[in-house]
N, C-alpha and C positions, 0 to 999 in steps of 0.2 A: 351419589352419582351426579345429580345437579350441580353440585360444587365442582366435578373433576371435569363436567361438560363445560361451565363457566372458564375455567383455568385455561382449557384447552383453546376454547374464545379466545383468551387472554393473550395466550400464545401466539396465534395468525399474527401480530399487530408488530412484532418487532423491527422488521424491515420498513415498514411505515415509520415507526417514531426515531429510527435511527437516518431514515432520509431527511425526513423534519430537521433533525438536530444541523443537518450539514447544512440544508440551503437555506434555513432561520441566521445560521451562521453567517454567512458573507450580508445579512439583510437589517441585523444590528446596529442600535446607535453608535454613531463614531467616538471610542473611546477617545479621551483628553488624553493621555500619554503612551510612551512607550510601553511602559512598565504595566497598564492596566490590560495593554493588549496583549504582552505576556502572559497574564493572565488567565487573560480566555481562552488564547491558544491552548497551554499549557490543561485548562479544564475540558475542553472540545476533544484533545488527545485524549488525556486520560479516562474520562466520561464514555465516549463513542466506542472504547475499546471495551471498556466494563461490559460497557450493555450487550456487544456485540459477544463476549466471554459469556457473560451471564444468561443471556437468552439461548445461546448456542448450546450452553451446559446443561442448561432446563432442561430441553428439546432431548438431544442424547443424552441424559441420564439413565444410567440404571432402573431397571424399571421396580425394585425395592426401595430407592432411595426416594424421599419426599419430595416435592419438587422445589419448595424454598430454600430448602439446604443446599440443591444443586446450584439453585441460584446465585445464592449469598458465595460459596466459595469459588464458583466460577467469576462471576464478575470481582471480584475480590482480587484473579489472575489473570485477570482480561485486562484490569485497572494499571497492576503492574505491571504490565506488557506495556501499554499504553506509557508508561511513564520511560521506559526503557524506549521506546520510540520517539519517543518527542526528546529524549536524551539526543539521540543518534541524530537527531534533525537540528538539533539546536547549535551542536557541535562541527555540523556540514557548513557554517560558517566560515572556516578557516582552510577551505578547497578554493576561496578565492585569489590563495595564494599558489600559484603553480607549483613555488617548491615543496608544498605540502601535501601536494596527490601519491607523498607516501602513505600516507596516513587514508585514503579513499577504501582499502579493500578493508581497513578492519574498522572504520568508522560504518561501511554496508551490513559488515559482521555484528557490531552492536544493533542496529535496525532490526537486523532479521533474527537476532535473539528474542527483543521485546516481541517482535510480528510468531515467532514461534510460539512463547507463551500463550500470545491469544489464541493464535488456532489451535493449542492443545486446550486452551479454555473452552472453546465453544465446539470441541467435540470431549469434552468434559475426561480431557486426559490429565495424565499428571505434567505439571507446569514445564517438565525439560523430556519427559516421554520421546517426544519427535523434534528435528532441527530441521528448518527449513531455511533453504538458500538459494542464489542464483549468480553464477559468476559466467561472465564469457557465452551466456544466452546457455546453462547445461545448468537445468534445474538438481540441485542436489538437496538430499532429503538423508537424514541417520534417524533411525529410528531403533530404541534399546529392544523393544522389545522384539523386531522382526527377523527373522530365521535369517535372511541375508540386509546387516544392517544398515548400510550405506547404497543409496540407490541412485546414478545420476541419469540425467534425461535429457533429449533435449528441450527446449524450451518453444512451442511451436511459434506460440505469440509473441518473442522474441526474435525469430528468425524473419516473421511477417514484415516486424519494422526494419530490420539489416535489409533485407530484399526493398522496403517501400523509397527507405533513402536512397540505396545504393541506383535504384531507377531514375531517381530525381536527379541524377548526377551530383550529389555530393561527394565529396572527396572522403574516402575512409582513411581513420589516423591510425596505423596500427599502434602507435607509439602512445599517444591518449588509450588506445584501449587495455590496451597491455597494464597499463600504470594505472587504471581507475575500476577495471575489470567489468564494465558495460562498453559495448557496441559505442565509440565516439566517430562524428564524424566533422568536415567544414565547411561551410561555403563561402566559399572566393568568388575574385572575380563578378560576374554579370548574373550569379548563380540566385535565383527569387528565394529569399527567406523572408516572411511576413514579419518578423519578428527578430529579435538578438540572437534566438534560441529559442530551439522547440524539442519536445520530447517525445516520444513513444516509448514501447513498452522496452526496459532497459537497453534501450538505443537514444541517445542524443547527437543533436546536430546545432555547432555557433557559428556565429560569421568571426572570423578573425577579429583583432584586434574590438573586442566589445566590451562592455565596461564588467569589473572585475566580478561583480556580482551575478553577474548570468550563470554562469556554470556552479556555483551553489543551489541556484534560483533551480534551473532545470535538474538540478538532483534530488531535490526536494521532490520533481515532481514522479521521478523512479520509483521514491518510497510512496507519495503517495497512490501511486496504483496497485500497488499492492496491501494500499491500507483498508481497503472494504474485500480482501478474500476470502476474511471469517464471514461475513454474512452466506456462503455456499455453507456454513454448516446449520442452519434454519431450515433447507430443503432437501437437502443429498440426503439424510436419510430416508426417504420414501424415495428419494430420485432413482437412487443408486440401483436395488434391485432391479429395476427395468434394463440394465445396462451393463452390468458388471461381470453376467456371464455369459455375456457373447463374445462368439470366437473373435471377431474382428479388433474386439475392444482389449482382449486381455494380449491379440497379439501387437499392437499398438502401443498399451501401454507401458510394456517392456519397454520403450525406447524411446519415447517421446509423451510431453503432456503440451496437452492443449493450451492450457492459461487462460480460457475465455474469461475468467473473473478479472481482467483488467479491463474488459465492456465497463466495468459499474460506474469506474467514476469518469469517463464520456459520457455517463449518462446521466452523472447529478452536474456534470459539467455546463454541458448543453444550459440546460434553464438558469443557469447565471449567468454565462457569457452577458458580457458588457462591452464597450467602448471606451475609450478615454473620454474624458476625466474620469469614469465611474468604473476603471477596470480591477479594480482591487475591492471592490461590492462581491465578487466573487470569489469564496473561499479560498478556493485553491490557490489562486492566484494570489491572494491576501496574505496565506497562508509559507506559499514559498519566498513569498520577497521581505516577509516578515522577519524568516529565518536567514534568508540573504545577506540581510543588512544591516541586521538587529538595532533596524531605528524606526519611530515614528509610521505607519502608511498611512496616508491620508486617503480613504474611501471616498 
């Protein structure tokens, strides 16, 4: 009993050490090349997903199963999630080219394969169990084993950013969205954009004529807000009961999902924010110009 009270210790801490891992990340010595910083990224991906699989699998495991087993093979499909993901980011490169936003809707489709594996990881399913998607702000989910197996939704925290833009007066493209299957918008004109490009929750918005790499850059940052939504399976199993059989909740969720887990990374965000010279100290941002441009970032 001492030993299962320790484990269970053990267990609180994974959301700690998986913040650790992100904002240690942008705080790291500047590697000498490109190639080294490949690297990291390439380990950060694969590493962040494991833990996140393998902690998540721990937690909801079977309560016959031991708990290192769950461990070991969840993180094992959390890993390769992760690898499948940083696949899908590495290759968002070649969106720099306009004529190739053919290729945007099944380059999202590989993303949300590896993003799939891990959330069957860290609720300790089997590695293709559930698919999970999002095109057009209508969350879609196939799931083998559910009685009706194709579920779509809409996407609330996706319609927040159409509605946030759409107030700011940016110009909506249907023609970008159509072709890239997230919410694109522009700003013209006298229209204040802080930046080339900025993103919310599968909604982006560029200034015309920007240099080529922005709209890679801000794709990157699509996937990554969806890259911390396995850590929701650390708490939703004790969450869940509280919530699951109220009227208001089951008649809601027929039809619409919240998406609050794109909060998480605004909120590993936030404490790196930087300025220039020092803006790429900050993961994310290190993280998506890294795949942008596949050259050198100087920190």
């Amino acid at each position: 009993m001492r030993q299962n009270g320790s484990v269970m210790r053990w267990m609180k801490k994974p959301i700690l050490l998986f913040i650790a891992v992100l904002l240690l990340a942008g705080k790291t010595t500047q590697a000498q090349s490109y190639s080294s910083q490949r690297s990291q990224v390439l380990l950060i991906n694969t590493l962040s997903n494991a833990l996140m699989g393998g902690f998540g699998g721990l937690i909801n495991r079977q309560h016959h199963e031991k708990w290192y087993t769950a461990f070991a093979r969840n993180f094992l499909k959390g890993g390769a999630g992760g690898l499948i993901k940083y696949t899908a980011k590495y290759q968002s490169f070649y969106l720099h080219d306009p004529s190739n936003s053919v290729y945007a809707p099944l380059n999202r489709l590989v993303y949300f394969l590896g993003h799939s594996m891990v959330m069957n990881a860290a609720y300790d399913r089997r590695a293709f169990e559930r698919f999970y998607c999002n095109f057009y702000g209508v969350d879609l989910r196939f799931d083998s084993k559910a009685e009706h197996k194709l579920q779509a939704r809409v996407s609330l925290a996706s319609l927040a950013g159409l509605a946030e833009y759409a107030a700011m007066g940016y110009q909506f493209n249907i023609y970008r969205t159509l072709q890239y299957g997230i919410f694109m918008f522009d700003a013209r004109g006298l229209q204040l954009l802080p930046y080339d490009g900025q993103t919310r929750f599968n909604t982006v918005v560029t200034r015309s004529n920007v240099a080529s790499e922005v709209l890679p850059h801000e794709w990157i940052h699509t996937f990554q807000l969806y890259d911390l939504f396995p850590l929701t399976a650390l708490y939703d199993k004790k969450l869940r009961p509280h919530y699951e059989n109220r009227r208001w909740y089951k008649t809601l969720s027929r039809y619409m999902v919240l998406d609050y887990e794109a909060l998480y990374m605004p909120l590993l965000y936030a404490p790196q924010f930087r300025r220039p010279p020092h803006y790429y100290k900050n993961y994310f941002e290190f993280e998506a110009q890294h795949f942008a441009t596949r050259n050198f970032i100087a920190k």
